[in-house]
N, C-alpha and C positions, 0 to 999 in steps of 0.2 A: 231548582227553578219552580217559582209557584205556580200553577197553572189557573187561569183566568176560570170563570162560571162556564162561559160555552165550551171550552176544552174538556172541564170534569163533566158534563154534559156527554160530548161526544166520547168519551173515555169512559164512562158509569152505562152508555148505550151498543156501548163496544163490548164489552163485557157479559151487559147481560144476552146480548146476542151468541156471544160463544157459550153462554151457560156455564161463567166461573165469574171468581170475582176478582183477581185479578188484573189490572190494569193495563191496558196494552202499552206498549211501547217502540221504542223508535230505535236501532240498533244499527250501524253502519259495519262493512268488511271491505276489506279491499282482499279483490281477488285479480290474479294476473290474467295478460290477454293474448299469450302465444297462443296460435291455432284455433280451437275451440273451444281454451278454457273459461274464457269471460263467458261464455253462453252455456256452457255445459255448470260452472258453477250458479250463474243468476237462476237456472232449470232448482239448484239444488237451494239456493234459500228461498227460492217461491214457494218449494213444496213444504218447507217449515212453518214459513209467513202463513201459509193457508191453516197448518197443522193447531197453530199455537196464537195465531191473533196480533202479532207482534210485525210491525212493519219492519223491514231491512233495507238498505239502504246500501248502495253498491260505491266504491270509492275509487276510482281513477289513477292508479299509481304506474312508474313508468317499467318498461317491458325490462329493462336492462336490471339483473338482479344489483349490480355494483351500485346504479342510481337508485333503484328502492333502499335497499339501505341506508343510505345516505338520507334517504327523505324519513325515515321510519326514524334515524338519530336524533333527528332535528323536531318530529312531532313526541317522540317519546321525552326527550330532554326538556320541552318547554311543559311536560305534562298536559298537554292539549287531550279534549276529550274528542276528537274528529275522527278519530279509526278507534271503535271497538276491538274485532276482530284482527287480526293481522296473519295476511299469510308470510310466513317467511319461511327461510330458505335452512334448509339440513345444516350447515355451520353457523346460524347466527344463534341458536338459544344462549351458548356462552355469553355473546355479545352484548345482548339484551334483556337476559335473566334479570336487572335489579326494577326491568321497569315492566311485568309478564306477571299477570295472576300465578300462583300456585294453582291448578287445576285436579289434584289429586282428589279433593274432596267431590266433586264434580263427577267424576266418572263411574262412580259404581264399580270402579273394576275393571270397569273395558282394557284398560292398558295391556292387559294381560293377553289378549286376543293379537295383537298387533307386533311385529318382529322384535324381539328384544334389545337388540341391536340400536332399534330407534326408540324406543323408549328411552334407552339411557342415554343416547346421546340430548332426548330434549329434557333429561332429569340433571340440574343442575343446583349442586349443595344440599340435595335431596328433596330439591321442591320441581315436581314435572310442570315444566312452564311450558309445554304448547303439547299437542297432541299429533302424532304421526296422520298426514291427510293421502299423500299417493308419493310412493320411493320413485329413485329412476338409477338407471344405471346408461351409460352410453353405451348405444348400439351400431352393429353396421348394417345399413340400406344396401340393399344393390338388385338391381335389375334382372330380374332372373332369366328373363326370357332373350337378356343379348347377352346374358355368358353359355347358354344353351346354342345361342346362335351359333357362337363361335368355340365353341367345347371348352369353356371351360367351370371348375369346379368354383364355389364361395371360396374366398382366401383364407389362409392360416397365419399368414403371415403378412408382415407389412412389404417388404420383401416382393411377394406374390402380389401383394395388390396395387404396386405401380406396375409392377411386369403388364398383370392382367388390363391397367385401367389404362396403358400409355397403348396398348394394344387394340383392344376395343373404340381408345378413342381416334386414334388415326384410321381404321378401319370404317367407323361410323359418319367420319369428316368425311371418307373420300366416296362414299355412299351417299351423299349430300347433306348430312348434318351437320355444318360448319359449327353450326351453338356447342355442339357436345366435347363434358370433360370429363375427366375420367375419376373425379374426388373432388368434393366439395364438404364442407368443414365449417366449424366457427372459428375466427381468426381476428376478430377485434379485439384490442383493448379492451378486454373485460372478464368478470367472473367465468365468460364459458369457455373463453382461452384457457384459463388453467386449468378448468377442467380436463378440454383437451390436448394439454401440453404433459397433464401429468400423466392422462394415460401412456401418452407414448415412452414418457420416462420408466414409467413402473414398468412397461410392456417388455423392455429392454433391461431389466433387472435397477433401475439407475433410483431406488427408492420413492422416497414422499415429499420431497421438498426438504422434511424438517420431521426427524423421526419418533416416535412416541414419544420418549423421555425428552424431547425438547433442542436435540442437536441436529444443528444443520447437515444436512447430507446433499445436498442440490452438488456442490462442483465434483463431480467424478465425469470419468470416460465415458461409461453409460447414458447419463445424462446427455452428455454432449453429441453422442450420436444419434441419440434419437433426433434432438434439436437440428441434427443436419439432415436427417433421412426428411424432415418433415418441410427443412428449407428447400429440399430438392425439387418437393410437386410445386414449387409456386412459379406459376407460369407454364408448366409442361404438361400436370396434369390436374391443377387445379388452377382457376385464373388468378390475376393479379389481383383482383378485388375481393378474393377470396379474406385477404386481410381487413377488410370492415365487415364481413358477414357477422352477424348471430342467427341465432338455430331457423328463423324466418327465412333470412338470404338463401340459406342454402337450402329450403326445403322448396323454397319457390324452385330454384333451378334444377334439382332433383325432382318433386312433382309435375314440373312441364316437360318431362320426358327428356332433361339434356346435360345429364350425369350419370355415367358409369354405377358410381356409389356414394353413398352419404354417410358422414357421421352424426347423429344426432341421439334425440331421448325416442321414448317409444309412444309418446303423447303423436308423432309423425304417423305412427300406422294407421290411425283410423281416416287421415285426411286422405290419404295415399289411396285407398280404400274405397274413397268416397265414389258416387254415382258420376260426378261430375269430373275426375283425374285422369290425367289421359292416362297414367301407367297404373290404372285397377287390375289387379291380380296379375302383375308383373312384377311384383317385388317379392324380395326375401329377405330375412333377417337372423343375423348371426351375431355371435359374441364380435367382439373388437380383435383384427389382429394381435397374434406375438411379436413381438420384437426378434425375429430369426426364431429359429427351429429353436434355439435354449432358451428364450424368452418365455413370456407368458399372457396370457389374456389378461386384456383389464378397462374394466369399465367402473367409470370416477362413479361413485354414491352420492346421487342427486335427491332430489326431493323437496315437497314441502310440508309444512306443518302449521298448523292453527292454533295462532295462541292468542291470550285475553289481555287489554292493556288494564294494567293497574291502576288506570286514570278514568278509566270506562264508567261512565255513569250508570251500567246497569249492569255489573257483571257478572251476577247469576241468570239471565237472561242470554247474555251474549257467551255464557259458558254452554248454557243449555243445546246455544245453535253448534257450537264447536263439536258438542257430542252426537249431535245430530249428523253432519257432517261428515261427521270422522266414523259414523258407526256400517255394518254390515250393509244394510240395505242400500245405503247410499253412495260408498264406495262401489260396490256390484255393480250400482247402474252406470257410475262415471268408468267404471272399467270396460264396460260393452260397449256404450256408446262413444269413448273419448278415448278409448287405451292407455285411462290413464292408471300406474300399477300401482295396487292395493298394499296398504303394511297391514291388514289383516291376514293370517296365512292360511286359514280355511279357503279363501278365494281363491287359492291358485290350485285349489280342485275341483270349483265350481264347474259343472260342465258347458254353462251359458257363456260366463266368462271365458273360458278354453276355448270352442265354440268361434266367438266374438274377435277373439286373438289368439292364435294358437300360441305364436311364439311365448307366452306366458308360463308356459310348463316347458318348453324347450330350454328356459334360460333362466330358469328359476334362480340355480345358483349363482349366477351375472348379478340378477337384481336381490339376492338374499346376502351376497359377499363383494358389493362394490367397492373400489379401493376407496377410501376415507380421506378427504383433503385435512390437512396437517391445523384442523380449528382445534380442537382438543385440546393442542399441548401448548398453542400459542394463545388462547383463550380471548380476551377483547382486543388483542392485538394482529387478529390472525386477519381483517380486512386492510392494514395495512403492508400485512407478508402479502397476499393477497396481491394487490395493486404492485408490490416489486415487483414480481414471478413473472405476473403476464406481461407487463410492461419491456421486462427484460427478455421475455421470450419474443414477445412480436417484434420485436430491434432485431433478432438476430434473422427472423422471418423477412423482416424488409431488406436484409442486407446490410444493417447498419453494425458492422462487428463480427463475428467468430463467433463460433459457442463458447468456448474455452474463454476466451476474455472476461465472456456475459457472466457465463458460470460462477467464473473467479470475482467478479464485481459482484456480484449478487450474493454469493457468502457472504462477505463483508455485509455487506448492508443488510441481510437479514440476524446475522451473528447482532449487531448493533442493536433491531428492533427488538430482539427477545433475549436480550441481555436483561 
């Protein structure tokens, strides 16, 4: 686009005020807005914008990872230049890769600093299409100060934590907290259901959905118990409306002091934390329940990543902010202030950072080996496995069908998709 006389004007005065010659320019990012991260990121592209003379421009996409996707297909597919930057989610680079800068040239190398693990997950056909910005792994919330109350210990088990949470809440009802439940969760239709559906699967031995080499594993026994241990809290110790929550819903009714415990990411500690929450320095944080004493711990591998649209009108500018971004300094600070976790691995010895969140070195391993949802193997088909999964699981959650049924229908129609 040509720019008029008063634009090279204020662009040739813009310039020579920074003391380069350089041109400034105009760069948009959509950054998501659970909790504090629209403001803990806008903190981080001002501090470039000032750094570098280059205005940025914040873009409005919605909270629900399943619906950003969907908007991110539709603006990448029409080659629209409207989003620069894109944050996306630890399973889309497969998805996305044909419309995502190569960024390898870009980095200088940083990649190397940041967990292996996510590197290659956003290195596709050997071109690294977005850069590791903060991992997550699902954690468990819970109140420390009413299991002290009532003797008892963090769970191990899933097991242990309806014993604990059905106990505590009829306990805390009849003390006059009618609001109080004993597990709150995300339960809608959407991306964070499977997340949390596959933990309980994997926790109970019952697999990935769909296992490296590409074969469905979802209908076993395993499976289908977890899917009933988890149909059991609805309504006893989590409410009914637990089924439209995402990670918001339930940290509202966990931060207003009126849940036992929570499942959520660890981006929750710092609000929990906050000057203004009524349960400040009442909480603790543990790995995720086992599925029974022979089970195992397991928290799904979240995250996101910043990558550059191939459409982008400036994308050695809009690369520059992703390294910016994604580098040491910057992550430290959204780690202290936001909790949100670093894929740098020097950070998780920081002692400001430790300091800021303890739980960071207690769980190292939680958020260094989170279980993987099944994008890998099912590659640009893995948003439509995706939508079965959860779909099929919140059916059995509402009561509409059996595990075993769902399971056995849900083979089928995933055998079909990655066929």
């Amino acid at each position: 686009m040509k720019l008029n006389q008063l634009s090279r004007f204020a662009v040739l005065a813009s310039s020579l005020l920074l003391g380069t010659s350089i041109q400034a320019a105009t760069v948009t990012i959509s950054c998501g807005a659970v909790g504090t991260e629209l403001d803990v990121c806008r903190d981080g592209v001002e501090a470039w914008s000032k750094k570098t003379g280059h205005e940025v421009k914040l873009v409005s996409t919605p909270n629900s990872s399943t619906e950003r996707l969907s908007l991110y297909q539709q603006i990448l597919s029409a080659q629209s230049t409207d989003i620069d930057v894109m944050q996306i989610d630890v399973v889309w680079p497969g998805m996305l890769e044909k419309h995502l800068l190569d960024l390898k040239s870009h980095t200088n190398g940083a990649e190397k600093d940041h967990f292996p693990s996510l590197v290659q997950n956003n290195t596709v056909n050997g071109r690294l299409v977005a850069m590791p910005w903060f991992t997550d792994a699902g954690v468990l919330y819970y109140r420390k100060d009413l299991l002290k109350k009532y003797g008892y210990e963090a769970p191990t088990t899933w097991e242990q934590l309806t014993d604990i949470a059905n106990d505590v809440q009829a306990k805390e009802r009849q003390a006059g907290n009618e609001q109080m439940w004993g597990y709150v969760w995300q339960g809608r239709a959407y991306e964070g259901l499977t997340c949390d559906a596959l933990e309980w699967i994997y926790s109970y031995d019952g697999g990935t959905i769909i296992d490296p080499n590409g074969k469905v594993t979802i209908n076993n026994p395993q499976a289908a118990k977890a899917l009933d241990t988890a149909k059991g809290w609805i309504g006893t110790i989590s409410p009914a409306g637990v089924l439209n929550y995402t990670e918001e819903e339930a940290r509202g009714v966990f931060q207003s002091g009126n849940s036992v415990f929570m499942r959520n990411w660890p981006y929750a500690w710092a609000l929990s934390q906050a000057d203004d929450s009524p349960i400040k320095d009442k909480v603790g944080v543990v790995a995720l329940p086992k599925g029974g004493e022979k089970g195992q711990h397991a928290g799904t591998l979240g995250g996101w990543q910043l990558a550059v649209s191939r459409y982008s009108k400036n994308p050695d500018i809009a690369a520059d902010l992703v390294a910016y971004l994604t580098g040491y300094e910057e992550q430290k600070r959204r780690a202290i202030v936001g909790s949100y976790n670093p894929t740098i691995m020097a950070l998780y010895k920081d002692q400001e950072v430790l300091e800021a969140t303890p739980f960071f070195g207690s769980l190292y391993d939680t958020f260094a080996n989170g279980v993987a949802r099944p994008s890998t193997p099912t590659g640009d088909k893995y948003g439509r496995v995706s939508n079965a999964f959860f779909n099929s699981v919140h059916g059995v959650l509402s009561g509409n069908g059996n595990s075993q049924s769902a399971l056995k229908s849900l083979e089928k129609q995933l055998k079909r998709l990655v066929r």
